[in-house]
N, CA and C of each residue as an Amber inpcrd file, in Angstrom:
protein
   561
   0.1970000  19.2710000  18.2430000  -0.7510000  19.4540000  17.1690000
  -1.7470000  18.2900000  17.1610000  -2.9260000  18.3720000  16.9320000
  -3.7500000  17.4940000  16.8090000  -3.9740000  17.3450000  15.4900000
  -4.6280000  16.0770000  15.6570000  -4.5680000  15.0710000  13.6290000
  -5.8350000  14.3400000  14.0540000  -6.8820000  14.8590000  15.0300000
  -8.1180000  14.3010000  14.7870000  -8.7110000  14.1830000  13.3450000
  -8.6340000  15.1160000  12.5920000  -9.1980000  15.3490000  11.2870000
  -8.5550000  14.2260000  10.2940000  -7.7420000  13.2840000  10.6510000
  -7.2210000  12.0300000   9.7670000  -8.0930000  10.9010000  10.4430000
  -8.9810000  10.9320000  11.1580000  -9.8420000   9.5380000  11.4100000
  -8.5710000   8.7820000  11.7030000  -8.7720000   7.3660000  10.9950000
  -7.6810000   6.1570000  11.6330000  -6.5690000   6.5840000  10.9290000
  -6.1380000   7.2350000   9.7970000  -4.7470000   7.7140000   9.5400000
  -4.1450000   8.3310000  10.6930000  -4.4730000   8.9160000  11.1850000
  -3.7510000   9.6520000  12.7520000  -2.8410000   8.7400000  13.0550000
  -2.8710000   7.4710000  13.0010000  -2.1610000   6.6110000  14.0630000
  -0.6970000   6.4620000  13.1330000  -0.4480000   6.5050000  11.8850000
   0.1830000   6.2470000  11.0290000   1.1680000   7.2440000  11.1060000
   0.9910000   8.2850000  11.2860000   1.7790000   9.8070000  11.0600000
   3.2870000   9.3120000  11.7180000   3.9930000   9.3420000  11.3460000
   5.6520000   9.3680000  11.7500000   6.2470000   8.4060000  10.7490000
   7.5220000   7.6170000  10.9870000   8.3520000   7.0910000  10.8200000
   8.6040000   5.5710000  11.3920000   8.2870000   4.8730000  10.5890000
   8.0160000   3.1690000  10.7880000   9.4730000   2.0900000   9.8370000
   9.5350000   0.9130000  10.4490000  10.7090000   0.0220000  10.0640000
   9.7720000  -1.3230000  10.5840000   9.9690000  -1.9210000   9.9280000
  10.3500000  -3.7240000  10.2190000  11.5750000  -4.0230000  11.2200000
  11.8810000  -4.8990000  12.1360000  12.7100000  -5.6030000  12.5360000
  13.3240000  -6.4450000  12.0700000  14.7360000  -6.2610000  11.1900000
  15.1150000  -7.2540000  10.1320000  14.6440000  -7.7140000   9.1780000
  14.4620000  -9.4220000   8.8270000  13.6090000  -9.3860000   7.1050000
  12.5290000  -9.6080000   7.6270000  11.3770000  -9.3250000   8.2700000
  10.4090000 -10.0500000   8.6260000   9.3420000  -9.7170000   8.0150000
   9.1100000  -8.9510000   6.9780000   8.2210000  -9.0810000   5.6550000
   8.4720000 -10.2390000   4.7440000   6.9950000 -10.7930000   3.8850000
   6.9960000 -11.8570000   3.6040000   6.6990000 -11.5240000   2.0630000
   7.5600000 -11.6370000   1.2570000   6.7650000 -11.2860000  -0.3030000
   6.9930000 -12.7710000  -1.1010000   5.5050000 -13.0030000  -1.8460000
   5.4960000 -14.0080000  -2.8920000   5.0280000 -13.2880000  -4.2670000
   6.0470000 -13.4370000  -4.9710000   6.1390000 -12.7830000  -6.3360000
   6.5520000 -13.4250000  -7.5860000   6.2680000 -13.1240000  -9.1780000
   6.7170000 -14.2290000 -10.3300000   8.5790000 -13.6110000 -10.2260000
   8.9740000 -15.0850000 -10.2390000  10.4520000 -15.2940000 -10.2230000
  11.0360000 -14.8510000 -11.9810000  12.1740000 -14.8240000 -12.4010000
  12.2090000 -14.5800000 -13.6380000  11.8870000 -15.5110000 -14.8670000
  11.4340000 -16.5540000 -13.9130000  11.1220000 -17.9600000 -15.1920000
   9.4780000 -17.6890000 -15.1820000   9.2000000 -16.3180000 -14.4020000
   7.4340000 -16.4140000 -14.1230000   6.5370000 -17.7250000 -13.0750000
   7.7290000 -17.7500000 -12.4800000   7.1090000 -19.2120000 -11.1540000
   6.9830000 -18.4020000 -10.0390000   6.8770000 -18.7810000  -8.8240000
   6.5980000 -18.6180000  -7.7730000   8.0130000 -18.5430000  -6.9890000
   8.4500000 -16.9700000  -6.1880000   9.3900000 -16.6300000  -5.2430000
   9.2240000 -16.3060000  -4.1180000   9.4420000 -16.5020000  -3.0950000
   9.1530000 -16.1730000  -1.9930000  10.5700000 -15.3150000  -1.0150000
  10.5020000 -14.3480000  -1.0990000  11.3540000 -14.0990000  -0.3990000
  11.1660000 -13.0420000   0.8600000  12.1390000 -13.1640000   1.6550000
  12.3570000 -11.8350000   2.6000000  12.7760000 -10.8480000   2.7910000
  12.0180000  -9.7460000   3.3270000  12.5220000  -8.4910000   3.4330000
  12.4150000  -7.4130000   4.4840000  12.8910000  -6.6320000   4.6090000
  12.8990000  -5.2400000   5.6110000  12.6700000  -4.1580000   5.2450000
  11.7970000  -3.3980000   6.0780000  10.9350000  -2.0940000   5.4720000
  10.7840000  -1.3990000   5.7300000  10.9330000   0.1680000   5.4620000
  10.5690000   1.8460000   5.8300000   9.2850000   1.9170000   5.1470000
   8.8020000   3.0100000   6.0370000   7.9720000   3.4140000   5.8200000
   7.5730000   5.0090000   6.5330000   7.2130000   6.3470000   5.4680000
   7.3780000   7.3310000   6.1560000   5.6330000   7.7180000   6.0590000
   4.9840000   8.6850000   6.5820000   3.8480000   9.3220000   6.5810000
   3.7330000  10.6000000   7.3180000   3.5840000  11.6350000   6.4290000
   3.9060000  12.6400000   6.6510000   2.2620000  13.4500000   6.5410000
   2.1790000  14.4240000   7.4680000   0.9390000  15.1500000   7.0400000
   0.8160000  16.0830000   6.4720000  -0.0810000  16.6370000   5.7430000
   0.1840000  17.5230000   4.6730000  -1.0840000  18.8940000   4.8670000
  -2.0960000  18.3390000   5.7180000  -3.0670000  19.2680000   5.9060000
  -3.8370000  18.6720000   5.2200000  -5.0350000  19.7770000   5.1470000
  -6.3750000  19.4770000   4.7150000  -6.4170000  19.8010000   3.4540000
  -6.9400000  18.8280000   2.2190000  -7.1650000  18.9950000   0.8840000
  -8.2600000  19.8300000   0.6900000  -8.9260000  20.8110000  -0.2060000
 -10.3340000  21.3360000  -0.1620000 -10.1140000  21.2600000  -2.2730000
 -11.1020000  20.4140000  -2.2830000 -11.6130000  20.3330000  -3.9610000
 -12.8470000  21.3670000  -3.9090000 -13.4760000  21.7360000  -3.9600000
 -14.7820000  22.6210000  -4.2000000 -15.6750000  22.3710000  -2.5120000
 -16.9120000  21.7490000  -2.4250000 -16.7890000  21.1980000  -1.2460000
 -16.0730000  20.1300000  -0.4570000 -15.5290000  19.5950000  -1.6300000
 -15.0670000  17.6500000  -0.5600000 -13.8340000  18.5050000  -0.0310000
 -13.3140000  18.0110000   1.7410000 -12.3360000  18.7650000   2.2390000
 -12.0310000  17.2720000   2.9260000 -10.3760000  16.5950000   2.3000000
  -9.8130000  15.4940000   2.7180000  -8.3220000  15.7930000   3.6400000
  -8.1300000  15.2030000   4.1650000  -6.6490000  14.8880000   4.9820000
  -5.6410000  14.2040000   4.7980000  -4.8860000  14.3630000   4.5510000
  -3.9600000  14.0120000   3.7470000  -2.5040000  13.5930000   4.1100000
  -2.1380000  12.5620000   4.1220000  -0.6780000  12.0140000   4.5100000
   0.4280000  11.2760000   3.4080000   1.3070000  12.4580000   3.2810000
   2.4220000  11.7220000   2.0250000   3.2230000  10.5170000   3.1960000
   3.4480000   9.9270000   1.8380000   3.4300000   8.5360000   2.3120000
   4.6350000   7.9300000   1.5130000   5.4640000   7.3030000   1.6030000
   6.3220000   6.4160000   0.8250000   7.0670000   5.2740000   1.7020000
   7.4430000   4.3770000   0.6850000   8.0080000   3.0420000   1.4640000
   9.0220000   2.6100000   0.9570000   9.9260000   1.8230000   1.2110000
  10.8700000   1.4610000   0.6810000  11.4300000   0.2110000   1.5870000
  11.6690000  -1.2460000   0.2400000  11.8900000  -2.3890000   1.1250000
  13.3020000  -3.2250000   0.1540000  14.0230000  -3.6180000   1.5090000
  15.1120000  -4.6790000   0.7450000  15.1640000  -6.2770000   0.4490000
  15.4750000  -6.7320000   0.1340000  15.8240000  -8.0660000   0.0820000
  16.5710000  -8.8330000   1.0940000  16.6380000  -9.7430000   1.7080000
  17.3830000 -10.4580000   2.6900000  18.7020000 -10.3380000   1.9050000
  19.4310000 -10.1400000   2.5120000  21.0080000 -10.1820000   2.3760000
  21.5660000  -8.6670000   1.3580000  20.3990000  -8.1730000   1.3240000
  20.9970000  -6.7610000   0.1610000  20.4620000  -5.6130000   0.8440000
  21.3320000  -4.4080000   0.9610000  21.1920000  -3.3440000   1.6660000
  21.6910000  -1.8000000   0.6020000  21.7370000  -2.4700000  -0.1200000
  22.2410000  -1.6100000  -0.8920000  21.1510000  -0.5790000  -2.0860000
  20.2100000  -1.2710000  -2.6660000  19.4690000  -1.0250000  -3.0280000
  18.0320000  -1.5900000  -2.6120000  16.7690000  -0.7570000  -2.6570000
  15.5930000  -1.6970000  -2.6360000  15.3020000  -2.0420000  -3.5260000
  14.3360000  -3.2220000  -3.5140000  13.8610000  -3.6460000  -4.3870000
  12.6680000  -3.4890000  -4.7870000  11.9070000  -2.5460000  -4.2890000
  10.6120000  -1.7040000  -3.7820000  10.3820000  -0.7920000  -3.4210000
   9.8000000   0.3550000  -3.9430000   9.8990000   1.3640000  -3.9620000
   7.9760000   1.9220000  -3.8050000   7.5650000   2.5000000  -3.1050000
   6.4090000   3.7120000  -3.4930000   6.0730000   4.6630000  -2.8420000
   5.5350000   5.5610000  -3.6540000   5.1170000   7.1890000  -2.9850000
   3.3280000   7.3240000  -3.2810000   2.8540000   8.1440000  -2.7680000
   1.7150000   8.7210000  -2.9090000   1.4290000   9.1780000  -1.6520000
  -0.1610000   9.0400000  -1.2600000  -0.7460000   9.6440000   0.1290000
  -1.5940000   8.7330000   0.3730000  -2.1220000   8.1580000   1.3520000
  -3.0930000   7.9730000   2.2670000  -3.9230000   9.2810000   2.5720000
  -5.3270000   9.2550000   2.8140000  -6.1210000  10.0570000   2.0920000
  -7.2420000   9.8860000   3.4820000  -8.1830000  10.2640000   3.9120000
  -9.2010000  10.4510000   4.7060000 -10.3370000  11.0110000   4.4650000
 -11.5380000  10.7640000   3.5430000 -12.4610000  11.7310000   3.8340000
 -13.5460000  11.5900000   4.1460000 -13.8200000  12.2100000   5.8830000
 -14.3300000  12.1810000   6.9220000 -16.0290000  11.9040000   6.2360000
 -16.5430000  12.9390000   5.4560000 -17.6140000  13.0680000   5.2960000
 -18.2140000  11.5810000   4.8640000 -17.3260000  11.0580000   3.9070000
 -18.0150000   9.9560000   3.2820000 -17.1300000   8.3840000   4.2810000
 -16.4870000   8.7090000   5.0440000 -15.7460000   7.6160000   6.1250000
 -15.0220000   6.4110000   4.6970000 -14.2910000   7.2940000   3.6400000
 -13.3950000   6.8410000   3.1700000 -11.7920000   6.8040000   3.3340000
 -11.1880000   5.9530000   3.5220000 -10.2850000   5.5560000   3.5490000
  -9.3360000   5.1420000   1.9760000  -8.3790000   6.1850000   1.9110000
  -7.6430000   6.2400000   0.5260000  -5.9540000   5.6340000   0.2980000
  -5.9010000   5.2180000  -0.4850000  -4.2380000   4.5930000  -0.5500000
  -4.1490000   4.9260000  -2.0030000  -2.9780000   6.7110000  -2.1970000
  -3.2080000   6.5370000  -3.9950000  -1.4410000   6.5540000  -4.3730000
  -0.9570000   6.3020000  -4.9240000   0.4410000   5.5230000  -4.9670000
   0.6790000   5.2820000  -6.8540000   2.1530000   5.3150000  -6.4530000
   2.9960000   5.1120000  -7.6140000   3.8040000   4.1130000  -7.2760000
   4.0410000   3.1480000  -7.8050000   5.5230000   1.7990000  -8.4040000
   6.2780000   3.0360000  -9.5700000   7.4160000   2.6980000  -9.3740000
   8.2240000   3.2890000 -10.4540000   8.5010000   1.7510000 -11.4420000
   7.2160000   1.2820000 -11.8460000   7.5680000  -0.3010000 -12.7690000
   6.7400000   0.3090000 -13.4380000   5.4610000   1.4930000 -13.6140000
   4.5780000   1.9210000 -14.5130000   3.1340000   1.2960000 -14.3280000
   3.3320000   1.2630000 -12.6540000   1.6850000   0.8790000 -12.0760000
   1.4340000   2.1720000 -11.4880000   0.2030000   2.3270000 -11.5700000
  -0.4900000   3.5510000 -10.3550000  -1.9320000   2.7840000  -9.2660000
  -1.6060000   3.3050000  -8.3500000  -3.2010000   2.5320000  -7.9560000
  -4.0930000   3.4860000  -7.0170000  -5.5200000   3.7220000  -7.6140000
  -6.2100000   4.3520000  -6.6690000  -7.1260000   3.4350000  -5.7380000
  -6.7720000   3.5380000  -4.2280000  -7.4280000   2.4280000  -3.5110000
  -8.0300000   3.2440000  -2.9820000  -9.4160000   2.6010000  -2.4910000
 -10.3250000   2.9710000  -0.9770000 -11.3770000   1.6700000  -0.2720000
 -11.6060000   2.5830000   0.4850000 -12.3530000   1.3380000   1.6330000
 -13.1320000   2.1480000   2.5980000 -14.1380000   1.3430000   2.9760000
 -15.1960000   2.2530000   3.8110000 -14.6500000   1.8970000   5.3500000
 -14.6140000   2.8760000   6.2650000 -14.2560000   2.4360000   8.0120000
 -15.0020000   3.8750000   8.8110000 -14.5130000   3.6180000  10.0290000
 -15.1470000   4.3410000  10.9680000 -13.8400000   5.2680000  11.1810000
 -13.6730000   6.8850000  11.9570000 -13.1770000   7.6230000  11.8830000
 -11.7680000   6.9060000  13.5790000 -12.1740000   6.0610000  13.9690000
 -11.9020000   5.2610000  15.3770000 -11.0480000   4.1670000  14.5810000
 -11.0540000   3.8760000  13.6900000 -11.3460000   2.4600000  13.5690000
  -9.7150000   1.7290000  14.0400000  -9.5490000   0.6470000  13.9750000
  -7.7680000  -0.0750000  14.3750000  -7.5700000  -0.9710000  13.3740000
  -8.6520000  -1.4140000  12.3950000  -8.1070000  -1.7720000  10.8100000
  -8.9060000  -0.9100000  10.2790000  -8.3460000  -1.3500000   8.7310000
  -9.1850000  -1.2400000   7.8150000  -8.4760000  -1.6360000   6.0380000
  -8.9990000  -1.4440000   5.6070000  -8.9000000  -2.3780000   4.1470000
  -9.4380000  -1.5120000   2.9330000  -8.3390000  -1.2370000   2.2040000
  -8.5510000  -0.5260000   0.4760000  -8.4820000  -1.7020000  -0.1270000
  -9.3720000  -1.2230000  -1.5510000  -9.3670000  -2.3320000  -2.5980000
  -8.9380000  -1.3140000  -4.0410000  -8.2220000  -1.9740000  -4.9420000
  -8.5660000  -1.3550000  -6.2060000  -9.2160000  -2.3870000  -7.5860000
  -9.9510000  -2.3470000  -8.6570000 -10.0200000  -3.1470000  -9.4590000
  -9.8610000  -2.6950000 -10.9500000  -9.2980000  -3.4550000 -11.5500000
  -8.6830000  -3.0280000 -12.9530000 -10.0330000  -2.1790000 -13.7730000
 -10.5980000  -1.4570000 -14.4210000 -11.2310000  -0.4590000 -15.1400000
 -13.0210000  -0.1590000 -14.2680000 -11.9540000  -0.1560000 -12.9490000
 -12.8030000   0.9310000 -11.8700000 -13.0520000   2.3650000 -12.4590000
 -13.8990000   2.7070000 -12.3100000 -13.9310000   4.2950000 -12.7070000
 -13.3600000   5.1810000 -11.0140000 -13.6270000   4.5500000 -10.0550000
 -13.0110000   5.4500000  -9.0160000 -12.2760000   4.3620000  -8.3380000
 -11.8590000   3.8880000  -7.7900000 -10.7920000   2.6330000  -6.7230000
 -10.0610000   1.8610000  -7.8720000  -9.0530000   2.1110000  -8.8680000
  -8.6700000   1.1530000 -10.2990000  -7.3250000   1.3030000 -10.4090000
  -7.0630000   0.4960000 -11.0540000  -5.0990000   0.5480000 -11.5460000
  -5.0080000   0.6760000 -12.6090000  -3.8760000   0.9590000 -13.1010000
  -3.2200000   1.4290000 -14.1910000  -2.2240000   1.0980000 -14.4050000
  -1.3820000   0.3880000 -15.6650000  -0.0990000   0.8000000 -15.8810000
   0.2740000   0.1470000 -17.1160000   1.4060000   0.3890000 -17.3880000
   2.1560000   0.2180000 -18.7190000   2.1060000  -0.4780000 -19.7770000
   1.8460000  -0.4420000 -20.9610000   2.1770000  -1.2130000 -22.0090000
   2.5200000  -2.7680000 -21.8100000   4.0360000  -2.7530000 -21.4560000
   4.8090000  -4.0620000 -21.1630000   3.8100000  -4.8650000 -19.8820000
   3.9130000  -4.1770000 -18.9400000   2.8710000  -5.1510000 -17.3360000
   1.5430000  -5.2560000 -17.7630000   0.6120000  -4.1850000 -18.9770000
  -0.3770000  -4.6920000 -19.3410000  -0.9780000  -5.8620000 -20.2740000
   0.5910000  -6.3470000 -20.8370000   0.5660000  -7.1670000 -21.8100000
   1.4920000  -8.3340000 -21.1150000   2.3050000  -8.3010000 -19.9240000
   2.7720000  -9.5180000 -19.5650000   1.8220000  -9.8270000 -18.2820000
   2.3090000  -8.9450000 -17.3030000   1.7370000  -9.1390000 -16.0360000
   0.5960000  -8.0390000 -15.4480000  -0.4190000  -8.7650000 -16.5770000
  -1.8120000  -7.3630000 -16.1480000  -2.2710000  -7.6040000 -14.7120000
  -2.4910000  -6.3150000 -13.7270000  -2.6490000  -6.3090000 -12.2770000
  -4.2290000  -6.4460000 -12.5110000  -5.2050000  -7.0670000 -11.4150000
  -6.4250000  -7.5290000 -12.1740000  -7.1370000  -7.0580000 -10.9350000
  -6.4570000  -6.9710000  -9.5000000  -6.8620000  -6.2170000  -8.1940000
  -6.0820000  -6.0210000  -7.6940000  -5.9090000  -5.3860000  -6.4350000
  -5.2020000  -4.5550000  -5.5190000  -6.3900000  -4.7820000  -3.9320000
  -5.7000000  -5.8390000  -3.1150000  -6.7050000  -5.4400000  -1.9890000
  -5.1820000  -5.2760000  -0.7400000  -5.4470000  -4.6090000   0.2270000
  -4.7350000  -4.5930000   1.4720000  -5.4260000  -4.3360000   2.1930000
  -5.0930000  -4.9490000   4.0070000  -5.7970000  -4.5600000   4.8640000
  -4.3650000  -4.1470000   6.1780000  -5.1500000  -3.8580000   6.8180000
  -4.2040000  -2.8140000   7.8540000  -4.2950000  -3.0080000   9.2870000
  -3.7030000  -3.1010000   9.8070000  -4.2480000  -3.4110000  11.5010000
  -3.2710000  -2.6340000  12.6010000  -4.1280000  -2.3000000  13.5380000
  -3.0840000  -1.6180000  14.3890000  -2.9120000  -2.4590000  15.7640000
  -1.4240000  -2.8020000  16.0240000  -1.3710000  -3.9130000  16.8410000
  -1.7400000  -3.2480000  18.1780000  -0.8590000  -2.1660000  18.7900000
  -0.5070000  -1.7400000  19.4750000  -0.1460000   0.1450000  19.6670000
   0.0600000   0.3570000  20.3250000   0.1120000   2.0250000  19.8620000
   1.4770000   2.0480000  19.2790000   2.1320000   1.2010000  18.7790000
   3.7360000   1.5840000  18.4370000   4.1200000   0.6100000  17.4710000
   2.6640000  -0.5890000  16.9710000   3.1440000  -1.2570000  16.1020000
   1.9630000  -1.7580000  14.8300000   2.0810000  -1.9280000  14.0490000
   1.0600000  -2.0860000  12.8100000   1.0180000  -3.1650000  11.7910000
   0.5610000  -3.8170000  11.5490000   0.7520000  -4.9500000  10.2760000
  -0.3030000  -4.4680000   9.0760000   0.3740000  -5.2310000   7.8260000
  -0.4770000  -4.8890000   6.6790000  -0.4320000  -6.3550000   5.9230000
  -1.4580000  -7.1220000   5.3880000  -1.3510000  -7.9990000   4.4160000
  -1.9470000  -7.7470000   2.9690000  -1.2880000  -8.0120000   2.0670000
  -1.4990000  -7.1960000   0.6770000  -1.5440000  -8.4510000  -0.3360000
  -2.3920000  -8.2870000  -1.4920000  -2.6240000  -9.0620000  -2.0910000
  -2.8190000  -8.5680000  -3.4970000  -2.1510000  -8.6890000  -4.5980000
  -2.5550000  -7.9460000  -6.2720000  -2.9360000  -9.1220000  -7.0130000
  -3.7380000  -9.4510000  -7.5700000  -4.1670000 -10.5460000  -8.4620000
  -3.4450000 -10.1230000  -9.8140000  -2.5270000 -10.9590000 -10.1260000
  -2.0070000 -10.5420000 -11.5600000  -2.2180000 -12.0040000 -12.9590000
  -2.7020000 -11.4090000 -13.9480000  -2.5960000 -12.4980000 -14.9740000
  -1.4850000 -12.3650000 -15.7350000  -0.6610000 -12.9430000 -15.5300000
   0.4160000 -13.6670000 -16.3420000   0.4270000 -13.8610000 -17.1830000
   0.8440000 -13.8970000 -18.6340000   0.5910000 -14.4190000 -19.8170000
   1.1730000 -15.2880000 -20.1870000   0.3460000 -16.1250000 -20.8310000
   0.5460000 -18.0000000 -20.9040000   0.2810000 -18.3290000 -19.5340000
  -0.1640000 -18.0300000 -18.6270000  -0.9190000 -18.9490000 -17.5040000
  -1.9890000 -18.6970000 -17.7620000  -2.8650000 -20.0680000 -17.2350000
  -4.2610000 -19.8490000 -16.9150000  -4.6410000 -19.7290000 -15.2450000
  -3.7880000 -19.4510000 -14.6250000  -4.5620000 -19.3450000 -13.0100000
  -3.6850000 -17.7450000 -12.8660000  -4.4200000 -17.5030000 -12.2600000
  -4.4600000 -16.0150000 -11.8490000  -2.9670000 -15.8740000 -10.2780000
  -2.3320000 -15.0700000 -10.4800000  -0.7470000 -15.3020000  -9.8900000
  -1.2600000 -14.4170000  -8.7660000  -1.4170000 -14.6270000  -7.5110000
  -1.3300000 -14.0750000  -6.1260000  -0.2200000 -13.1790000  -5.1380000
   0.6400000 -12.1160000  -6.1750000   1.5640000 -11.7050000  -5.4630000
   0.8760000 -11.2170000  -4.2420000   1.6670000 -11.4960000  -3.2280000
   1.1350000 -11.2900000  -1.8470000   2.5710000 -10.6750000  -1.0990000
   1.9940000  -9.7450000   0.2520000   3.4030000  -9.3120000   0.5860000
   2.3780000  -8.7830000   1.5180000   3.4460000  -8.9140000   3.2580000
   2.9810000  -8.7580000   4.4910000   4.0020000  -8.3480000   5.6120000
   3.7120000  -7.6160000   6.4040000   4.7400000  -6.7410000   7.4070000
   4.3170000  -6.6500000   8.3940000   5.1440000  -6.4480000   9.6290000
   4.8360000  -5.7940000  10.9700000   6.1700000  -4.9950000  11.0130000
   5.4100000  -3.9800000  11.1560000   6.0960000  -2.5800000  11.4330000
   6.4190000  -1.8630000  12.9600000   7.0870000  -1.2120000  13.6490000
   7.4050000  -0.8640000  14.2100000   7.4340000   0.8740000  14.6720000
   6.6230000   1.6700000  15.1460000   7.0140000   3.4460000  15.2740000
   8.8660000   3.4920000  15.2770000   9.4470000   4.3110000  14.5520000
  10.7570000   4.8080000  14.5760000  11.2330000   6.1820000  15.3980000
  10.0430000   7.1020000  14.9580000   9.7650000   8.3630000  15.1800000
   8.2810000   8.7630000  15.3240000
């Protein structure tokens, strides 16, 4: 089957892992300081066909991830679903996703239909690329951006570095959770 019609999503389609913990996440610890820890990661992308809204006609890949903690296998500690998104006409690039913590995020980014990176952004009361979420995270840990970028190493391997600007309450500097992977094809 061909998946020309996903531009640079094409390359993504299957079943991806990390090699042990070799994701890097810095996140607020429970005192709200700075954690750094390691982890290991799935990642599935599935294709779904072609979206058609009235004219806009997008491509579409369900998508979810799931990552552990160094030394814990039992549960993740990270969880998300949505799709990665393609639409050709306007050479957008989409990342739209759920946290089960009561974030949503609609990302995009402009690239070429070829391309071997590329980079979504979201920003807090975007009318189209924006986040969302809960009561409690909007009043402790409001998400303030959403940027990731994407790279394709190799035909069988991929990295992503991710970055959410969150304000903290009672800090005055803006908290940099950051979190980064090289992935591996599984399937």
């Amino acid at each position: 089957m061909s998946y020309e019609n996903y531009g640079p999503l094409a390359f993504f389609i299957g079943k991806w892992s990390s090699e042990k913990w070799t994701g890097e996440n810095r996140a607020p610890d429970p005192d709200r300081l700075v954690e750094n820890t390691s982890f290991r990661q799935e990642m599935n992308f599935e294709p779904i066909g072609d979206v058609e809204n009235h004219e806009q006609k997008l491509f579409a890949l369900r998508y979810s991830t799931k990552a552990w903690e160094e030394g814990e296998d039992e549960s993740p500690f990270h969880e998300e679903v949505g799709y990665f998104i393609w639409d050709k006409e306007n050479k957008q690039v989409l990342k739209s996703f759920v946290i089960p913590r009561g974030i949503t995020v609609n990302a995009g980014g402009t690239t070429e239909p070829d391309s071997k990176e590329f980079a979504v952004s979201a920003v807090l009361g975007s009318e189209t690329y924006g986040l969302s979420s809960n009561l409690f995270l909007d009043k402790e840990f409001k998400s303030l951006r959403y940027d990731t970028q994407f790279k394709q190493i190799d035909k069988n391997t991929f990295s992503y570095d991710e970055n959410t600007q969150i304000k903290i309450k009672g800090q005055d500097e803006i908290f940099h959770h950051t979190e980064k992977n090289t992935l591996k094809r599984v399937i």
